[in-house]
Every structure is written in structure tokens, then in C-alpha cells.
C-alpha positions in Angstrom: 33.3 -3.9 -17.9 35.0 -5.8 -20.9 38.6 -5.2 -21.6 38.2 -3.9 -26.0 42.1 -4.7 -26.5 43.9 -3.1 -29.6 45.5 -6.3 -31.9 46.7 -4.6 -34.7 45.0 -7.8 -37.0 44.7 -5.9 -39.7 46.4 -2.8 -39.5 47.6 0.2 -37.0 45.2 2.5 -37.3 42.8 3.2 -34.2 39.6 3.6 -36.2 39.3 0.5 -38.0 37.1 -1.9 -36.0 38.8 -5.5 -36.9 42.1 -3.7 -35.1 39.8 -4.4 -31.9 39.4 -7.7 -29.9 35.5 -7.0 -29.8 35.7 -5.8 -33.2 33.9 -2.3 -32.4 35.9 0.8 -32.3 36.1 2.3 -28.7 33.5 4.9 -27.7 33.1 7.5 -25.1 29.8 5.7 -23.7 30.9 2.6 -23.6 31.9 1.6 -20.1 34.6 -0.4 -22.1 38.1 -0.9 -20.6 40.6 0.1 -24.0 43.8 -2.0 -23.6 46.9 -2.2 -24.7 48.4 -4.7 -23.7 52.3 -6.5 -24.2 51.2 -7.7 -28.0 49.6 -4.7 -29.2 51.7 -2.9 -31.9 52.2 0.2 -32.7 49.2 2.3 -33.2 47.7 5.6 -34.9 45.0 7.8 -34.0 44.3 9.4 -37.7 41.6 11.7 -36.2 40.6 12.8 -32.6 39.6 9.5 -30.5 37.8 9.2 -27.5 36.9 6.0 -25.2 35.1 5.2 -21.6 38.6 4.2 -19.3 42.0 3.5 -21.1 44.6 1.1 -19.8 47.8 0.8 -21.3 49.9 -0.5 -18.7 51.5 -3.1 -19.9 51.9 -1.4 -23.7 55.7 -0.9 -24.8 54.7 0.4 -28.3 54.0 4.0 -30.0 50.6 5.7 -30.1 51.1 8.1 -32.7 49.0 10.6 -32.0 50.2 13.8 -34.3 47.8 16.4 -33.9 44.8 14.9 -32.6 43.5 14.0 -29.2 42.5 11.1 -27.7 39.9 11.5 -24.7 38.8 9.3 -22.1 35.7 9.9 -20.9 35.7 7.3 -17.8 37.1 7.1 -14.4 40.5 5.7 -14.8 43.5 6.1 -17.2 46.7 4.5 -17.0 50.0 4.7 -19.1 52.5 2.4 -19.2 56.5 2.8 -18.2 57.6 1.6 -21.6 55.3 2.8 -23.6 55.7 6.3 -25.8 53.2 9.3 -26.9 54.6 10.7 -30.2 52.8 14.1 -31.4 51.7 17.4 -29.9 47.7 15.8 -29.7 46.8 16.1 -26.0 45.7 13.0 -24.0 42.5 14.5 -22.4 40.8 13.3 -19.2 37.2 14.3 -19.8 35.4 14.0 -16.7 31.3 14.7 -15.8 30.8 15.1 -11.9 32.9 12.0 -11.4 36.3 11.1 -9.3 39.0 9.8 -11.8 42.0 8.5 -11.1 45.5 8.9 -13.4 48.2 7.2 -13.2 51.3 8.0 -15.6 54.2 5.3 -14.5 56.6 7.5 -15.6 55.6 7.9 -19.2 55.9 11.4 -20.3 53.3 13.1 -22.1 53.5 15.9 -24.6 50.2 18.1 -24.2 48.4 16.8 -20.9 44.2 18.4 -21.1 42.4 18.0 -17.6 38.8 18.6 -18.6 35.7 17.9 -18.2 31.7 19.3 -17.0 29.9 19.5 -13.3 32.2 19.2 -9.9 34.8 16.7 -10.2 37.7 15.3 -8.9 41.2 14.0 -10.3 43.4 12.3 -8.2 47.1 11.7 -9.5 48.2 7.9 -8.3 51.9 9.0 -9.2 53.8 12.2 -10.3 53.4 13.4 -14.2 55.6 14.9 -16.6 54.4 17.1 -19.7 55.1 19.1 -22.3 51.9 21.5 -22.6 49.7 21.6 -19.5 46.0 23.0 -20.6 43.2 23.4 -17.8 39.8 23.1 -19.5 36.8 23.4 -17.3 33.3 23.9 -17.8 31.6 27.5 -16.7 31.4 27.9 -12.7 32.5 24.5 -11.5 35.2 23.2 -10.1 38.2 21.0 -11.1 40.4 19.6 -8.2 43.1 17.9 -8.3 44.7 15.8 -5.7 48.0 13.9 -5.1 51.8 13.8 -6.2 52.8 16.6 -8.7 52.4 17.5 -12.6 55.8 18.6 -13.8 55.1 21.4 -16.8 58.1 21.5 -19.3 56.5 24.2 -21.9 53.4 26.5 -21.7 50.5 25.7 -19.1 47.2 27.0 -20.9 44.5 28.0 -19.2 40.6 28.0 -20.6 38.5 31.3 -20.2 35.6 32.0 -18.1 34.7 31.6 -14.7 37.0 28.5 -13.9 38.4 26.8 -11.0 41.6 24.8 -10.2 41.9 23.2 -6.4 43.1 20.8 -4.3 46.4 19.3 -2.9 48.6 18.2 -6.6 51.7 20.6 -6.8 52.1 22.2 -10.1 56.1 23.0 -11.2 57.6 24.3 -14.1 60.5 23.0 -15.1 63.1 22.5 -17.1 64.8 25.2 -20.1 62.1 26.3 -22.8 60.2 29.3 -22.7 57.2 28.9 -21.4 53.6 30.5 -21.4 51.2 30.7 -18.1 47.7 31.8 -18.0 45.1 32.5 -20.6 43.8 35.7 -22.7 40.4 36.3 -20.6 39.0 36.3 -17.3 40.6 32.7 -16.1 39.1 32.2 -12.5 41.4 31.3 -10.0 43.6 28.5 -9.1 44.1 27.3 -5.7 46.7 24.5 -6.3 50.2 24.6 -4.7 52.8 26.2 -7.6 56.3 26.0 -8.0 58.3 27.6 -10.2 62.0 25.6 -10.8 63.0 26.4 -14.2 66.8 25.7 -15.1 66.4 28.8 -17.8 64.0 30.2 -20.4 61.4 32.7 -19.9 58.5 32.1 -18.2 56.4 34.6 -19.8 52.9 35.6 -17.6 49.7 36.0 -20.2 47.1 38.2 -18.4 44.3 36.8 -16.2 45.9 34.4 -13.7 44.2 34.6 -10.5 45.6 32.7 -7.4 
């Protein structure tokens, strides 16, 4: 797979395809590595993006997001420690019957989306903070999620239908704001350690949560 890193050469928006060392806008199908690395500027989404794995590791700018998601479709996605997500746009891990791995190094994100079609697996390299915290499955299938924690500072949302939520990652809510859990129709059931460790607000319970 060939690392498509964001330069910035011409401007810093995401969708124009000279900004992009193989000159091709990231896609979801791609099997393209999109990098930031140490020289890529600041950069702007302008619409909802997607692309195959995303590495920004080594990034120490601003992906401005706003309201609009950005979705990676592959196996891997990695943040970087001094890097920063500015919006309320979720960063969406969109997985099809494959194991992904997510790593966050300590960069917090505002609306985290765990996603995705057919049995699959997320495994968390290191613990993650967030603002918003939505579970999105497909229909019957289910989503687990293994390692460290996901630390949920404001609502954690979670999609209707049959859905599932397993495996070993702790899920706490933290922190002061008021906060939302659960969904508006039958949600499943979630099978996940849960902690609740707020230091005030009101953690208000939507109907539908099924544990």
C-alpha cells in the first residue's frame, strides 16, 4: 500500500487533488495509506471525506473538520499526540467484516462513530477520549470492541435496530456536562464493561438501553 501524504502545495483543503503527494484525492477503496506527516499544514475537510487507512502520527497541525465526517474505511487509523480535531464532524471507523485497529496517542476527539457492516472487530491500541460517542451498526451483527477504554465526556448515541456492542474495552463517562445515553428505538444490547464517573451534570437515560 502507498503512503497518499497531504502537502498542502496548493492549498488546505482536503478535496483538491494537487494538495496530495499522488495527486488523487483519497478514496474509501483505495488500499491507500492517507498521511500526515511532520510538514503537512493545516487542513480542511469542506464536505464529508472518507479514505482506505489514515495515519496521522506524526501530524502537529489542525484538521478542521466543522460539521462533516471523515471515514476510514480500512484496517488501521492512528492520530497523532500533537495533532488537533477542531469541529463537532465525527471521525468514523467504517469497518466490513474486518479487525481494525485504533490508536488515539492521546489526541482527543470530539464526536468518535464506531461503524461499520457484517461481524467485526475493533481493537483499541491505547485509551480514547471524546466528546460524543455514537455506536452505529448494521442490522443483526455484531460490533466488538476490545482493549484499553473510551472515555465519553458528552452524550453516547446509540443507532436503532437490532444492534450489538461486545467485547473487553471499558466504556466511562466522565467529566461535568450533561450527558445523553441510549437511543429512541429498540437499540439491542451492549455487553461492554460501563462505568459511570461523572464529576457532575446529568446523565440523562433515553429509552431502549439494553445491557
Amino acid at each position: 500500500m502507498a503512503a497518499n501524504t497531504f502537502t498542502g502545495l496548493t492549498s488546505s483543503a482536503w478535496g483538491t487533488a494537487s494538495n496530495w503527494s499522488l495527486g488523487t484525492v483519497p478514496t474509501a477503496t483505495d488500499t491507500h495509506t492517507t498521511t500526515f506527516d511532520a510538514l503537512s499544514p493545516a487542513c480542511t475537510l469542506g464536505v464529508n471525506r472518507v479514505c482506505w487507512n489514515l495515519n496521522m502520527s506524526a501530524y502537529t497541525n489542525t484538521l478542521t473538520m466543522s460539521t462533516f465526517s471523515l471515514s476510514a474505511y480500512g484496517n488501521t487509523i492512528t492520530l497523532g499526540a500533537a495533532m488537533t480535531l477542531s469541529g463537532t464532524g465525527a471521525l468514523q471507523s467504517y469497518a466490513n467484516g474486518i479487525t481494525v485497529t485504533i490508536t488515539s496517542n492521546g489526541c482527543y476527539v470530539p464526536y468518535l462513530l464506531l461503524s461499520g457492516i457484517n461481524t467485526h472487530t475493533i481493537t483499541l491500541a491505547d485509551d480514547w477520549s471524546c466528546g460524543v460517542f455514537q455506536s452505529f451498526l448494521s442490522t443483526n451483527v455484531v460490533l466488538t470492541v476490545n482493549g484499553n477504554k473510551i472515555f465519553v465526556y458528552d452524550d453516547w448515541n446509540l443507532s436503532t435496530g437490532n444492534r450489538q456492542m461486545a467485547g473487553t474495552t471499558t466504556i466511562e463517562f466522565t467529566g461535568a456536562l450533561d450527558c445523553l445515553w441510549g437511543g429512541t428505538a429498540n437499540t439491542g444490547s451492549i455487553k461492554n464493561p460501563i462505568i459511570i464517573n461523572k464529576s457532575g451534570g446529568t446523565l440523562t437515560l433515553r429509552a431502549y438501553i439494553n445491557l
